[in-house]
C-alpha positions as CSV (number, residue, x, y, z in Angstrom):
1,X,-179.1,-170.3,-17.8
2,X,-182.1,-170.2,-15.7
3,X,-180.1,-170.7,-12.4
4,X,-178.1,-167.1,-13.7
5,X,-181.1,-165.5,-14.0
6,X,-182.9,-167.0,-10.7
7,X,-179.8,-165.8,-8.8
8,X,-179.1,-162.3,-10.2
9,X,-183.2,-161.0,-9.4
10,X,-182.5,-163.1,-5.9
11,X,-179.5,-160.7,-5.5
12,X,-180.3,-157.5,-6.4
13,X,-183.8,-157.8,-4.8
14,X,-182.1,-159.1,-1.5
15,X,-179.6,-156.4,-1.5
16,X,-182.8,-153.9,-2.1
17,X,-181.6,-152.7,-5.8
18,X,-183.7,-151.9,-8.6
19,X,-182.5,-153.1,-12.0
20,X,-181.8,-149.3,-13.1
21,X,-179.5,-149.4,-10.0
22,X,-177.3,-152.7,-11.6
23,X,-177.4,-151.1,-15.0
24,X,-175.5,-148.2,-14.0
25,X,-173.0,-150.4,-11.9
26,X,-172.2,-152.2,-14.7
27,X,-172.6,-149.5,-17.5
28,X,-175.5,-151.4,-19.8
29,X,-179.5,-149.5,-20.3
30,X,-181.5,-150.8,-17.8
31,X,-183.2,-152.4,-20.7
32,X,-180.0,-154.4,-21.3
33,X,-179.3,-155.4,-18.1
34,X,-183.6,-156.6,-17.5
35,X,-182.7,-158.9,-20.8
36,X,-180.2,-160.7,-18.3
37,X,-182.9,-161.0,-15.6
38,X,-185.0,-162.4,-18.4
39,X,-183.0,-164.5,-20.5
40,X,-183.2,-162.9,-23.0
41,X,-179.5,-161.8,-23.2
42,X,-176.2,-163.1,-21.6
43,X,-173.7,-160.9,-20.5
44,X,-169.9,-160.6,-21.6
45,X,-167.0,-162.2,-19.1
46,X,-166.3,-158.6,-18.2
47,X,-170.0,-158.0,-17.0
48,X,-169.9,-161.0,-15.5
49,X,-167.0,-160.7,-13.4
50,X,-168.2,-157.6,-12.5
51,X,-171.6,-158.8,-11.3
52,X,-170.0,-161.0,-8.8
53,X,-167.3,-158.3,-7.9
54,X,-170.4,-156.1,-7.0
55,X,-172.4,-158.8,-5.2
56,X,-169.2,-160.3,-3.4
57,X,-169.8,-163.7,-5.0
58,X,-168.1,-166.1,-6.9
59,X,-169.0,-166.0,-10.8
60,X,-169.1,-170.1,-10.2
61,X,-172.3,-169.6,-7.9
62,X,-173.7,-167.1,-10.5
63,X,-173.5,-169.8,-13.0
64,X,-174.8,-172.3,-10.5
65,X,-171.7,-175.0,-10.5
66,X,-171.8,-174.1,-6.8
67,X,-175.1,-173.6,-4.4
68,X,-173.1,-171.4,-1.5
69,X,-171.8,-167.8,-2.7
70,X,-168.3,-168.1,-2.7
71,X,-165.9,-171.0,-2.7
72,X,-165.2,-172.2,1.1
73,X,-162.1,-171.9,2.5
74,X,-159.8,-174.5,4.1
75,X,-157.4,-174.7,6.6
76,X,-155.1,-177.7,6.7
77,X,-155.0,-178.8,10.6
78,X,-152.4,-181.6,9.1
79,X,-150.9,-183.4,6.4
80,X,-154.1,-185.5,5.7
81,X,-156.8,-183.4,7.4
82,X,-158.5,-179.8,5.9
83,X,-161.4,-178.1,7.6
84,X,-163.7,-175.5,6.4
85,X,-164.3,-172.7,8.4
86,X,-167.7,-173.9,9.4
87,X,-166.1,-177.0,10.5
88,X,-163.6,-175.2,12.4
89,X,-166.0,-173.5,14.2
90,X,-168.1,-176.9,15.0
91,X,-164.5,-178.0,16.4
92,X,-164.2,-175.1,18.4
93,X,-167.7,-175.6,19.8
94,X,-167.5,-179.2,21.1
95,X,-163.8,-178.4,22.2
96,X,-166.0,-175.2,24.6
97,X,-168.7,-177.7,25.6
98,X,-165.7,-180.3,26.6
99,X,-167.4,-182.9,23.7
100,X,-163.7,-183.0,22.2
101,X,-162.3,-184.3,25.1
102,X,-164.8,-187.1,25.5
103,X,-164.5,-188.1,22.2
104,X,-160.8,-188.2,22.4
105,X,-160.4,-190.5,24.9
106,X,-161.6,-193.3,22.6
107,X,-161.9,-191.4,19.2
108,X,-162.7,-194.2,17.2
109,X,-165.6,-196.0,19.0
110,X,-167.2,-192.7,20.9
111,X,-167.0,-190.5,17.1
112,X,-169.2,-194.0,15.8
113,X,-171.3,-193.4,18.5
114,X,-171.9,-190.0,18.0
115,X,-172.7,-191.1,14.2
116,X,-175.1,-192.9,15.0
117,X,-176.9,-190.5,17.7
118,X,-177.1,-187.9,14.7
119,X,-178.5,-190.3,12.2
120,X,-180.8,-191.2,14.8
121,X,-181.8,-187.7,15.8
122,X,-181.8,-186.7,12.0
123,X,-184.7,-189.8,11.5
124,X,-186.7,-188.4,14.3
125,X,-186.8,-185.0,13.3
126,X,-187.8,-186.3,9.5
127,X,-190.3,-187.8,10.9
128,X,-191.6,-185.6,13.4
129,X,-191.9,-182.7,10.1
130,X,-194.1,-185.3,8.1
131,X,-196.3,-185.6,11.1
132,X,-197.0,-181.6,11.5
C-alpha cells in the first residue's frame, strides 16, 4: 500500500497539517496515525472513510485505483454521448472562440483534421522538451 501512504503525507503536507493534527481528526495517537504514513499499520474502513471525508477525496484515489481525487462527473449531452466536466468546458471554449461552428459545418472531415493538427503539435512539443 505504498500509493496510500505516498498520498496521505502528500495530503496532509499540501493541506499544511501536522500528523498530530490528523490523529486528532480521526481519534488515533499520533503515533498510530505516523504507522499509516509509514506502513507500518493500515487503518480500519471507518478511518478510512473518514480520511477521505476530511481531505474531500474519494477512498478509490487513496487506495490508488484512480490517479485524480475524486471520481469525474458526467453529463449525458444525449443518448450515446457523456462529457466530463472538463470536456464540457473544452466544448464551451471552442463554441466562445467560434471553433464549434467550423467544425460543424463538415464535422467529420474538419474534427480529423483537427486530430491530426494536435498529434502534430503534441510531436513537436515532445521534441522541442528533449532538445532543452
Amino acid at each position: 500500500m505504498d500509493i496510500f501512504r505516498e498520498r496521505l503525507i502528500d495530503l496532509r503536507i499540501e493541506n499544511g497539517y501536522k500528523q498530530d493534527d490528523l490523529a486528532k481528526v480521526l481519534n488515533v495517537t499520533a503515533s498510530g496515525y505516523g504507522y499509516y504514513e509509514q506502513g507500518r499499520n493500515e487503518p480500519s474502513l471507518e478511518t478510512l472513510y473518514k480520511i477521505a471525508h476530511f481531505y474531500k477525496v474519494s477512498v478509490d484515489y487513496l487506495l490508488g485505483k484512480i490517479n485524480t481525487p475524486n471520481h469525474p462527473n458526467y453529463y449525458s449531452v444525449s443518448k450515446d454521448l457523456m462529457l466530463t466536466e472538463d470536456e464540457l468546458k473544452a466544448v464551451q471554449t471552442m463554441k466562445e472562440l467560434s471553433l464549434l461552428k467550423e467544425i460543424g459545418k463538415d464535422p467529420k472531415h474538419n474534427a480529423n483534421r483537427v486530430h491530426r493538427y494536435w498529434e502534430f503539435i503534441n510531436k513537436e512539443l515532445a521534441l522541442n522538451s528533449t532538445e532543452i
